[in-house]
mmCIF file as gemmi writes it, N, C-alpha and C atoms, coordinates in Angstrom:
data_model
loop_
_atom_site.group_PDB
_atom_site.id
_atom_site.type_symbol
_atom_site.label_atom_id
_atom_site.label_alt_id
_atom_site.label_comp_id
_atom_site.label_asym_id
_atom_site.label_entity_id
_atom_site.label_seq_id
_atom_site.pdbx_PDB_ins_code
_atom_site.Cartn_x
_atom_site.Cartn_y
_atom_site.Cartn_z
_atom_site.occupancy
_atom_site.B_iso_or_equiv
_atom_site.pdbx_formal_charge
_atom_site.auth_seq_id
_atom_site.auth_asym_id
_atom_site.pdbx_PDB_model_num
ATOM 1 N N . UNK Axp A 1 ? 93.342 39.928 181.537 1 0 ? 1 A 1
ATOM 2 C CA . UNK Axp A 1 ? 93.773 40.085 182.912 1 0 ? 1 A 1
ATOM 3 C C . UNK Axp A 1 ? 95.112 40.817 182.932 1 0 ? 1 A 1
ATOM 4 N N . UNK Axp A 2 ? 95.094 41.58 183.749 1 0 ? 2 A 1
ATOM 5 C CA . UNK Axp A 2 ? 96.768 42.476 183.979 1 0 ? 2 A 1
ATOM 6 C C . UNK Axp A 2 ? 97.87 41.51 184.826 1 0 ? 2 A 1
ATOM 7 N N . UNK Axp A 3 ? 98.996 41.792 183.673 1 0 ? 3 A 1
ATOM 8 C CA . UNK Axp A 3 ? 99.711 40.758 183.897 1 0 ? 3 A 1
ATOM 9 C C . UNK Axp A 3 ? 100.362 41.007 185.591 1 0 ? 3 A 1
ATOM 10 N N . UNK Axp A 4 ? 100.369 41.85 186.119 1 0 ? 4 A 1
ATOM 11 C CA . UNK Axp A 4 ? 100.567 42.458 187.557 1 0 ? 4 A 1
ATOM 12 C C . UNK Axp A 4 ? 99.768 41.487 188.55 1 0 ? 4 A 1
ATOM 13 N N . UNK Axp A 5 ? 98.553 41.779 188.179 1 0 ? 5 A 1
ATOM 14 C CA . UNK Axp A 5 ? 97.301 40.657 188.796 1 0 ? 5 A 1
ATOM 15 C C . UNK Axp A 5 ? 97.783 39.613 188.57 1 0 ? 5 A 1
ATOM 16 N N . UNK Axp A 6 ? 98.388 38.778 187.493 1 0 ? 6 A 1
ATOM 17 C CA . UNK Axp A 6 ? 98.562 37.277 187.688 1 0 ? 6 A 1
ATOM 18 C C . UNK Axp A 6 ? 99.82 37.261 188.291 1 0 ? 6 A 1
ATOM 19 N N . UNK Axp A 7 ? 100.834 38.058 188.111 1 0 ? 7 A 1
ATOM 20 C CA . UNK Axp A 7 ? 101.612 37.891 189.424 1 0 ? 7 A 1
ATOM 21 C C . UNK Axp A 7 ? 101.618 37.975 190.607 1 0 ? 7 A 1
ATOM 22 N N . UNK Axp A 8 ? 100.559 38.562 191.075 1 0 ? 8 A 1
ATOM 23 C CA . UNK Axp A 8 ? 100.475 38.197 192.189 1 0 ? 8 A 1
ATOM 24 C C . UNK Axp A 8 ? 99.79 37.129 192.988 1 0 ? 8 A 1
ATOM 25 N N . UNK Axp A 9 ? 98.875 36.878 191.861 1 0 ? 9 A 1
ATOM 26 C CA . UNK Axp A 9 ? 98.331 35.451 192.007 1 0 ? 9 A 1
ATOM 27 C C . UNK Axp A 9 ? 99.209 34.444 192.422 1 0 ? 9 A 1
ATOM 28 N N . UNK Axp A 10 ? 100.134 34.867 191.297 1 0 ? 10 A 1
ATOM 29 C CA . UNK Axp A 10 ? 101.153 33.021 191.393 1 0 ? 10 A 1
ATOM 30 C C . UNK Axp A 10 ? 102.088 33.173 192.7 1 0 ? 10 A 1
ATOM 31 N N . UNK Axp A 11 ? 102.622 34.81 192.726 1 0 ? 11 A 1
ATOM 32 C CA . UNK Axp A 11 ? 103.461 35.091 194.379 1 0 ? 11 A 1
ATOM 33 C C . UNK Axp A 11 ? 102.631 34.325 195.479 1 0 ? 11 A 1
ATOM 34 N N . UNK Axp A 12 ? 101.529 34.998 195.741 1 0 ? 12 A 1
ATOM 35 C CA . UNK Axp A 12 ? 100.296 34.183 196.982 1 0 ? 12 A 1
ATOM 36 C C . UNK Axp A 12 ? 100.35 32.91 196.892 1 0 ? 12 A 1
ATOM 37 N N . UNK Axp A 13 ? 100.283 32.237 196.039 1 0 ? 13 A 1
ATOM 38 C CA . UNK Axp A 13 ? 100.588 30.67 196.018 1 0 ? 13 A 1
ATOM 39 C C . UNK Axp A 13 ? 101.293 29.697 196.029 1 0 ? 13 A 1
ATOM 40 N N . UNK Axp A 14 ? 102.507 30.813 196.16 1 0 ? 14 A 1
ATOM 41 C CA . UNK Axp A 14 ? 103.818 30.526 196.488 1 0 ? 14 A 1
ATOM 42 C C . UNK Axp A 14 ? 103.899 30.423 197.855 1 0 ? 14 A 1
ATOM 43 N N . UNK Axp A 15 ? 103.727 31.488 198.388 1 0 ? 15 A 1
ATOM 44 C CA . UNK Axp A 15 ? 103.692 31.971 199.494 1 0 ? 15 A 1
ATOM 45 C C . UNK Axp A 15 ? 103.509 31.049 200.437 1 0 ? 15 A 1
ATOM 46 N N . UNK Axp A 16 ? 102.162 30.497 199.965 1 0 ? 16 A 1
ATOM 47 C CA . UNK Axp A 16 ? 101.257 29.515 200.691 1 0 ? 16 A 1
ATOM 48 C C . UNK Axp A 16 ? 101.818 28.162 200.655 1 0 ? 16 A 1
ATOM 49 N N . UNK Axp A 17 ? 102.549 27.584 199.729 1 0 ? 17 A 1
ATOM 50 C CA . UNK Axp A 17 ? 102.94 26.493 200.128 1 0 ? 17 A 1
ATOM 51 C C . UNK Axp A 17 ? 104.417 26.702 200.847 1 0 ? 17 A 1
ATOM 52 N N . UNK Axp A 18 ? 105.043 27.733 201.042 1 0 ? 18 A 1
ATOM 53 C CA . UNK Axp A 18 ? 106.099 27.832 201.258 1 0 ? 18 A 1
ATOM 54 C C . UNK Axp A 18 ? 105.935 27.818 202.753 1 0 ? 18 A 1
ATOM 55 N N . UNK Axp A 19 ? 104.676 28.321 203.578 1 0 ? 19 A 1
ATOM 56 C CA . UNK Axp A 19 ? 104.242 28.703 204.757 1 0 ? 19 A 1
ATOM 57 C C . UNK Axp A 19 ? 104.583 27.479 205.167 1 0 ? 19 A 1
ATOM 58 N N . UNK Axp A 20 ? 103.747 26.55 204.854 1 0 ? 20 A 1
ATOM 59 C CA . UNK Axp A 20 ? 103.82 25.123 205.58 1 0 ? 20 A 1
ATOM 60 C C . UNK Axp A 20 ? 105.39 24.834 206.177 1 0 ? 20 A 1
ATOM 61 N N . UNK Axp A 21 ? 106.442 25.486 205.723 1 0 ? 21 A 1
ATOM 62 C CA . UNK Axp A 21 ? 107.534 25.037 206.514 1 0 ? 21 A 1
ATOM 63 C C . UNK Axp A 21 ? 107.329 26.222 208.206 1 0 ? 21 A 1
ATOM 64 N N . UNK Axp A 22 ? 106.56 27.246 208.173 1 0 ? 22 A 1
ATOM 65 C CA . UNK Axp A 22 ? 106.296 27.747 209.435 1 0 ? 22 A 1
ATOM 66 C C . UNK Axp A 22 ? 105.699 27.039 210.268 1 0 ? 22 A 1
ATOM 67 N N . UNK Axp A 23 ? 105.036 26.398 210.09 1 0 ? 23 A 1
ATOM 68 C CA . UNK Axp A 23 ? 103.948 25.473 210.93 1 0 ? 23 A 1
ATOM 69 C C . UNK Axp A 23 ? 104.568 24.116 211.719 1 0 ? 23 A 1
ATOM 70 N N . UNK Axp A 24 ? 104.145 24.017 213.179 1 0 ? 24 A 1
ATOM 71 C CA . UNK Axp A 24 ? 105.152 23.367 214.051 1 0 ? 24 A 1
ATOM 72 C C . UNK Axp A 24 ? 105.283 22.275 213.918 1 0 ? 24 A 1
ATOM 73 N N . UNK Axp A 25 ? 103.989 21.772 213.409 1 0 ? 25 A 1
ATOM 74 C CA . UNK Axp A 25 ? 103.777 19.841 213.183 1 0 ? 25 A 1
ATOM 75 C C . UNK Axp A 25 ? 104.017 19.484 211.481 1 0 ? 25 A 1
ATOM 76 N N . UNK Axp A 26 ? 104.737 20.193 210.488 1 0 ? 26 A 1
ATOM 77 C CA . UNK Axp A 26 ? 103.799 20.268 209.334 1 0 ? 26 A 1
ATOM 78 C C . UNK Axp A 26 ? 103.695 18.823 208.745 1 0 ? 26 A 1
ATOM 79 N N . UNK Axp A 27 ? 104.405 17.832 209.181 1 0 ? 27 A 1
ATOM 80 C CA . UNK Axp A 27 ? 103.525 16.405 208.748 1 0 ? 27 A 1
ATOM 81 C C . UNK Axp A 27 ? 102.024 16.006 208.831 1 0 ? 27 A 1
ATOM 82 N N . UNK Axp A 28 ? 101.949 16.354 210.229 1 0 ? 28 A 1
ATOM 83 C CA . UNK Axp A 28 ? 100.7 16.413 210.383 1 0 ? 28 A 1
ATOM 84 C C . UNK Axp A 28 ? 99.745 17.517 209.836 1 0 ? 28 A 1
ATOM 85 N N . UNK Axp A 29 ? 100.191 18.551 209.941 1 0 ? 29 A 1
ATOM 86 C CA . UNK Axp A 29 ? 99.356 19.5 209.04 1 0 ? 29 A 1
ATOM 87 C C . UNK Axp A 29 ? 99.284 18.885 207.71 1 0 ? 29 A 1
ATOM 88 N N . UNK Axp A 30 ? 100.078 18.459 206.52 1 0 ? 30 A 1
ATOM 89 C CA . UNK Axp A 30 ? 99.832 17.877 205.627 1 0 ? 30 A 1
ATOM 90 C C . UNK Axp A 30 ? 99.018 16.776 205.37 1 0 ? 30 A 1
ATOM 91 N N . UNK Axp A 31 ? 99.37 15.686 206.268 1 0 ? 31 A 1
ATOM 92 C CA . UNK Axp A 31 ? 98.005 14.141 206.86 1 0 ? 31 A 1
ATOM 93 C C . UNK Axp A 31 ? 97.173 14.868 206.849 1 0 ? 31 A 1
ATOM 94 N N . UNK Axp A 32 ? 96.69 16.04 207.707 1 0 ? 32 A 1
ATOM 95 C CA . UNK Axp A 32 ? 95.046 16.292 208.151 1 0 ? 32 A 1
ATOM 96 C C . UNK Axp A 32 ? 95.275 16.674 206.291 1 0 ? 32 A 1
ATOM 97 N N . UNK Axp A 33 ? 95.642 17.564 205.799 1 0 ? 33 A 1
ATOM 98 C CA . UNK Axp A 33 ? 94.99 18.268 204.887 1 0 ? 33 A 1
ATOM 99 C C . UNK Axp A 33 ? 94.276 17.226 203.902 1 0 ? 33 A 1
ATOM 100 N N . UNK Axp A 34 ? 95.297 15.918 203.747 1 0 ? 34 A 1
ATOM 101 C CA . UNK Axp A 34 ? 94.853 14.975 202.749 1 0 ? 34 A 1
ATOM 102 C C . UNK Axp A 34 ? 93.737 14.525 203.075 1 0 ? 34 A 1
ATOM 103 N N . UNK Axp A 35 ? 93.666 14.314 204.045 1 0 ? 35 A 1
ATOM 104 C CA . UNK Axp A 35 ? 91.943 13.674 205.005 1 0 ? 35 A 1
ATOM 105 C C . UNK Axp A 35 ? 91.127 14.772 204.861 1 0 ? 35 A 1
ATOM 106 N N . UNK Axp A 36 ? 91.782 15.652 204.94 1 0 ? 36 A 1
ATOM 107 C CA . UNK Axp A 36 ? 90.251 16.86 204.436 1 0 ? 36 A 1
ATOM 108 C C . UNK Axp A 36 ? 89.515 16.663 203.253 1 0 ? 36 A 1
ATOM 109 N N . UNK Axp A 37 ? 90.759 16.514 202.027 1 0 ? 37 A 1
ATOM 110 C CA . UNK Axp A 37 ? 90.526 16.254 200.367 1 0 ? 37 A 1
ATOM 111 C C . UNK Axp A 37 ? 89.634 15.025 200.7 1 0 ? 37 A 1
ATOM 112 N N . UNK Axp A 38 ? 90.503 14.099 201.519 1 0 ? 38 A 1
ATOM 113 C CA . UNK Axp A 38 ? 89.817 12.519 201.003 1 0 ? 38 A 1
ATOM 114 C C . UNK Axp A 38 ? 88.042 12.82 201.714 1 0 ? 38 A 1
ATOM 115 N N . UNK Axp A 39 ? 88.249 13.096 202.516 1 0 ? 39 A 1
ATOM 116 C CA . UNK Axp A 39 ? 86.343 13.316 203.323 1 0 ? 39 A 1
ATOM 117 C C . UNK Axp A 39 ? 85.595 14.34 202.083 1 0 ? 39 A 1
ATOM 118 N N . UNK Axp A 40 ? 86.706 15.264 201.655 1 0 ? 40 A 1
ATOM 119 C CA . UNK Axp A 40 ? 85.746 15.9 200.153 1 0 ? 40 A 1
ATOM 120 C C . UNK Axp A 40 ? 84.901 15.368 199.485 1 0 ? 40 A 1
ATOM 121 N N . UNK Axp A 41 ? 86.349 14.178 198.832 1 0 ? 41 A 1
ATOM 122 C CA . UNK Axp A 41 ? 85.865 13.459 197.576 1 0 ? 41 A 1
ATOM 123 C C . UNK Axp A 41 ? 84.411 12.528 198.647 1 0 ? 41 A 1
ATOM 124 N N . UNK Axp A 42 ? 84.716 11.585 199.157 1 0 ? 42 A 1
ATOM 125 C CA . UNK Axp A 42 ? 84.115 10.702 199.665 1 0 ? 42 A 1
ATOM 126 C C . UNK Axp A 42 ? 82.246 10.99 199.88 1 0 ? 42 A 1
ATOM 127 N N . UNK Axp A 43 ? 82.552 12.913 200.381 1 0 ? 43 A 1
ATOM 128 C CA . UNK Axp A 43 ? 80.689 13.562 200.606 1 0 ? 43 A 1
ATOM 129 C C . UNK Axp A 43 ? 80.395 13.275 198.525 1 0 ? 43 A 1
ATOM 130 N N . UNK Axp A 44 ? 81.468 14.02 197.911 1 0 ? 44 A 1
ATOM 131 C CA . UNK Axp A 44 ? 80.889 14.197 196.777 1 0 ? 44 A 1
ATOM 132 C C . UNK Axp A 44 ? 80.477 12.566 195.99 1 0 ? 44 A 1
ATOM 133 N N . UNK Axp A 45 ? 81.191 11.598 196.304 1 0 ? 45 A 1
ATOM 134 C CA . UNK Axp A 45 ? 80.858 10.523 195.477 1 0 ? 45 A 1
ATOM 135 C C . UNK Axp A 45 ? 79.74 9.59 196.552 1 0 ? 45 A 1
ATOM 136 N N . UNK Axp A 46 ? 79.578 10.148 197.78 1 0 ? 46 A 1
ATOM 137 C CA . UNK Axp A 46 ? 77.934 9.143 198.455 1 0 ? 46 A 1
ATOM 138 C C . UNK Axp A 46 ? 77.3 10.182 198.333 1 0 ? 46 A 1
ATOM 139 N N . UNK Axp A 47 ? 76.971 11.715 197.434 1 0 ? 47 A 1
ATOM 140 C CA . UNK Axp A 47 ? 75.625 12.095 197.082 1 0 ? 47 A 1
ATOM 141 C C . UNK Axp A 47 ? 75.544 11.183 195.758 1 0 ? 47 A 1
ATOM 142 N N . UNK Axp A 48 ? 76.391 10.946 194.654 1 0 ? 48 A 1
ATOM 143 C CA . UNK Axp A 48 ? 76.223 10.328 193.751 1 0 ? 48 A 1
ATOM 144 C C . UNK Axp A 48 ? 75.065 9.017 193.751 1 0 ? 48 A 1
ATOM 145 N N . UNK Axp A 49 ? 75.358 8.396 195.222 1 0 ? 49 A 1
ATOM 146 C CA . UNK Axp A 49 ? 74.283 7.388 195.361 1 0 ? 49 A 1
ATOM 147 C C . UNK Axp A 49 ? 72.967 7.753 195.646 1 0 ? 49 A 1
ATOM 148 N N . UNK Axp A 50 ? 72.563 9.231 196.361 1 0 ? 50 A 1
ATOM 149 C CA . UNK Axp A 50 ? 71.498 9.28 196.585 1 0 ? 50 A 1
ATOM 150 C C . UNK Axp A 50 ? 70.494 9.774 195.711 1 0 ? 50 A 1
ATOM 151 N N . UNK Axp A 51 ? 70.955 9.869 194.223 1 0 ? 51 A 1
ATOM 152 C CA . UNK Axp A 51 ? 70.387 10.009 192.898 1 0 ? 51 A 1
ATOM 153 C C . UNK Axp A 51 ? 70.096 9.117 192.322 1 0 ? 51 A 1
ATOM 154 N N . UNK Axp A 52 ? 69.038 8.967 191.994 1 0 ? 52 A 1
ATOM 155 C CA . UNK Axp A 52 ? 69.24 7.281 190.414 1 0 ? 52 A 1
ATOM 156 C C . UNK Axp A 52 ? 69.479 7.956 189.32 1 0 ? 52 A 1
ATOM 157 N N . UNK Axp A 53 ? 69.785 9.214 189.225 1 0 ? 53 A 1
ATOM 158 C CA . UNK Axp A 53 ? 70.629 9.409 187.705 1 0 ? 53 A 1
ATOM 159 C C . UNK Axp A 53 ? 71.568 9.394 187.68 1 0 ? 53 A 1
ATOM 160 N N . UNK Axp A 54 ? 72.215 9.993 188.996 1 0 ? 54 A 1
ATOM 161 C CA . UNK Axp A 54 ? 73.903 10.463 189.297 1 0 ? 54 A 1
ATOM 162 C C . UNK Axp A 54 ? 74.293 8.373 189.631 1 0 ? 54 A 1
ATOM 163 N N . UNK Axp A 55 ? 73.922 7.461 190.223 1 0 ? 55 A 1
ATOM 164 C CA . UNK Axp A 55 ? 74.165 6.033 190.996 1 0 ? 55 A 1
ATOM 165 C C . UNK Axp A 55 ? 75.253 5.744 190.285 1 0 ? 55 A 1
ATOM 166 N N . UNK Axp A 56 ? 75.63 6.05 188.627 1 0 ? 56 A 1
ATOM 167 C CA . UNK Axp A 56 ? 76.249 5.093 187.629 1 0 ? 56 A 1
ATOM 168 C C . UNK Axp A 56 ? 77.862 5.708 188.061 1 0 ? 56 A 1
ATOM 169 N N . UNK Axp A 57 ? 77.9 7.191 188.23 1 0 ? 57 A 1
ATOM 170 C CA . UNK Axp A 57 ? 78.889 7.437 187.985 1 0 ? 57 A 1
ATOM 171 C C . UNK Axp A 57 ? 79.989 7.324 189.193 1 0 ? 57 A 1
ATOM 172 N N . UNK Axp A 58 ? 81.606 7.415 188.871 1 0 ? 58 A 1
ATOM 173 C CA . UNK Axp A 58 ? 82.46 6.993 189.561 1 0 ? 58 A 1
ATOM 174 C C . UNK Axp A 58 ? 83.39 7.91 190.323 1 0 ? 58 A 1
ATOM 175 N N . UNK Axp A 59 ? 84.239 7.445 190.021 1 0 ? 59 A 1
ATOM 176 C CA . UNK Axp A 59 ? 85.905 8.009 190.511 1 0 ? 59 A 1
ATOM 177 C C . UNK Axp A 59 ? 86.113 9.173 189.936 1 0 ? 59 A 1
ATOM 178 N N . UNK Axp A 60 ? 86.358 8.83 188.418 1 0 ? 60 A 1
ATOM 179 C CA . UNK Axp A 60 ? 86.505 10.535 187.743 1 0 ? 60 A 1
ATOM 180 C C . UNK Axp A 60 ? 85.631 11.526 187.767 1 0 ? 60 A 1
ATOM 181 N N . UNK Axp A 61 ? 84.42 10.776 187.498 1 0 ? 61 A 1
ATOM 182 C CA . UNK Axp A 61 ? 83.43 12.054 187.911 1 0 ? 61 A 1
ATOM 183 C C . UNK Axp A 61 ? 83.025 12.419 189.594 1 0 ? 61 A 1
ATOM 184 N N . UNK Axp A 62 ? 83.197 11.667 190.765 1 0 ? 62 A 1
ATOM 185 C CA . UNK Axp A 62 ? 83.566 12.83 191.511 1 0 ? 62 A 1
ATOM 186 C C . UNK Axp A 62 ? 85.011 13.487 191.322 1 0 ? 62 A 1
ATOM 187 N N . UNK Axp A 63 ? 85.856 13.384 191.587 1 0 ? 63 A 1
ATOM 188 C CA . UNK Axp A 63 ? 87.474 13.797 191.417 1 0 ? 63 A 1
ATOM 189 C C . UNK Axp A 63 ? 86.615 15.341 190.34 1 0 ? 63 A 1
ATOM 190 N N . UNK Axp A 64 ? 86.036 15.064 189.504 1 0 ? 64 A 1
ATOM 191 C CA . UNK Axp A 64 ? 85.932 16.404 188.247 1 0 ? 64 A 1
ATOM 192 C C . UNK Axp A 64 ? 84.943 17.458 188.745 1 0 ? 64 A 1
ATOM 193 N N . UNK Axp A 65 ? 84.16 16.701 189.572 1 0 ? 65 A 1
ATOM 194 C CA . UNK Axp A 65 ? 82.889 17.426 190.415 1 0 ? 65 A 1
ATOM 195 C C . UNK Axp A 65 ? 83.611 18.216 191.564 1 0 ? 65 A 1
ATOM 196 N N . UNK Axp A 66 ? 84.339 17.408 192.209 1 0 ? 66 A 1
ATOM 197 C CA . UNK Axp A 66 ? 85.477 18.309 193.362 1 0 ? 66 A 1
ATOM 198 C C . UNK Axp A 66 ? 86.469 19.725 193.298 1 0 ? 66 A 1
ATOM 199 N N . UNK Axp A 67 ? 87.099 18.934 191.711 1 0 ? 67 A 1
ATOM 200 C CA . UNK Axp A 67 ? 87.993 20.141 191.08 1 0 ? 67 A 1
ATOM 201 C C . UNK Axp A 67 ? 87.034 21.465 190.751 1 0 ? 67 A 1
ATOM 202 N N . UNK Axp A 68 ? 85.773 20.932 190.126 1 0 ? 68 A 1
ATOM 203 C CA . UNK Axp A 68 ? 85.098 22.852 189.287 1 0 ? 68 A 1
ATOM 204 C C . UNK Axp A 68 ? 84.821 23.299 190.822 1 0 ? 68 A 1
ATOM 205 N N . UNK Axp A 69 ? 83.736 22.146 191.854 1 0 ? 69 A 1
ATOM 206 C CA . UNK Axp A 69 ? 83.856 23.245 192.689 1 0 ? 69 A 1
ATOM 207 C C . UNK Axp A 69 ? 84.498 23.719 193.833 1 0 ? 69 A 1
ATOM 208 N N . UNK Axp A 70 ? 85.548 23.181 193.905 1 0 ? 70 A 1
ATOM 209 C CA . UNK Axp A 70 ? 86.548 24.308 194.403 1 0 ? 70 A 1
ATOM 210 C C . UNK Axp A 70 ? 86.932 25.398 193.84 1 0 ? 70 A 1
ATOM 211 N N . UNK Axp A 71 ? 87.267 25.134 192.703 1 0 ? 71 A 1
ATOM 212 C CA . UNK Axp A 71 ? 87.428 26.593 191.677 1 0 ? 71 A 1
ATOM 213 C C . UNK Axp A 71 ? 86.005 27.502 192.509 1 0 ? 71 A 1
ATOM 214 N N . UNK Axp A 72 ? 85.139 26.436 192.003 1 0 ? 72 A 1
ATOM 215 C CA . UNK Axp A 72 ? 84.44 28.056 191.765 1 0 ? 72 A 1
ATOM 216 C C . UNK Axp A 72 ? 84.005 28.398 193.184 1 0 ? 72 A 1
ATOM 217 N N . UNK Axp A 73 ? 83.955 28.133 193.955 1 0 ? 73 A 1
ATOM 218 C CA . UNK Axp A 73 ? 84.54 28.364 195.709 1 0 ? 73 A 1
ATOM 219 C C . UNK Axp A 73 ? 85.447 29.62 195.683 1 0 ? 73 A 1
ATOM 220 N N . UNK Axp A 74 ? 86.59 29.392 195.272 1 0 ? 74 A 1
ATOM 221 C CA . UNK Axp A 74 ? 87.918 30.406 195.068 1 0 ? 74 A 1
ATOM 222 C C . UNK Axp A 74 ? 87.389 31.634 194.305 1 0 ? 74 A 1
ATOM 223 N N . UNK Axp A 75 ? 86.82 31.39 193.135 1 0 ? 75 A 1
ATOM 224 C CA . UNK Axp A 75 ? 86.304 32.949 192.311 1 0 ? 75 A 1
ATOM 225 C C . UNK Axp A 75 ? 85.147 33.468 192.851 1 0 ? 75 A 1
ATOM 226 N N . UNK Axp A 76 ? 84.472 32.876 193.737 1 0 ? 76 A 1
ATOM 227 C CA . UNK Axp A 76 ? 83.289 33.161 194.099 1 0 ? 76 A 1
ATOM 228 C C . UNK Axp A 76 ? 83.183 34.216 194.885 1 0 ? 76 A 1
ATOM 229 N N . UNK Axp A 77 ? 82.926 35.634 194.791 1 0 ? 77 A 1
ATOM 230 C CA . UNK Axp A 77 ? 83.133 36.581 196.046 1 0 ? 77 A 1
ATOM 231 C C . UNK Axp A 77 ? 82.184 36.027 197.541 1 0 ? 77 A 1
ATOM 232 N N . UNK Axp A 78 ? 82.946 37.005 198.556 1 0 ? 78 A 1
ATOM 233 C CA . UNK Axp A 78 ? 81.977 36.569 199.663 1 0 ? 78 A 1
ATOM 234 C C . UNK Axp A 78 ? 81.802 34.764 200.13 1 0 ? 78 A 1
């Protein structure tokens, strides 16, 4: 990867958390965001139940199921 490209990667993500001080409520913008994550995790660990292979697993494995796919959300074109 060109090291140009990952700088600008890491600038944009800077950027982005730095924004949140623009934003008029940002407590509340932050609350909702966590409730967004938490309703994430919560879809990903009650499909877990609607499997009898997936039923056993827990906490870490949604939390690990959440993390790849967001990633791959983010690299995903389109």
């Amino acid at each position: 990867m060109n090291p140009d490209k990952i700088k600008n990667i890491a600038l944009s993500f800077v950027n982005g958390f730095t924004s949140i001080r623009k934003v008029k409520k940002p407590v509340t913008f932050i609350l909702l965001t966590i409730l967004i994550w938490i309703c994430y995790y919560a879809g990903i660990h009650l499909c877990f139940y609607c499997i009898p292979l997936t039923e056993h697993l827990g906490f870490s494995e949604a939390i690990t199921a959440l993390v790849f796919g967001s990633i791959t959300v983010m690299i995903t074109p389109g």
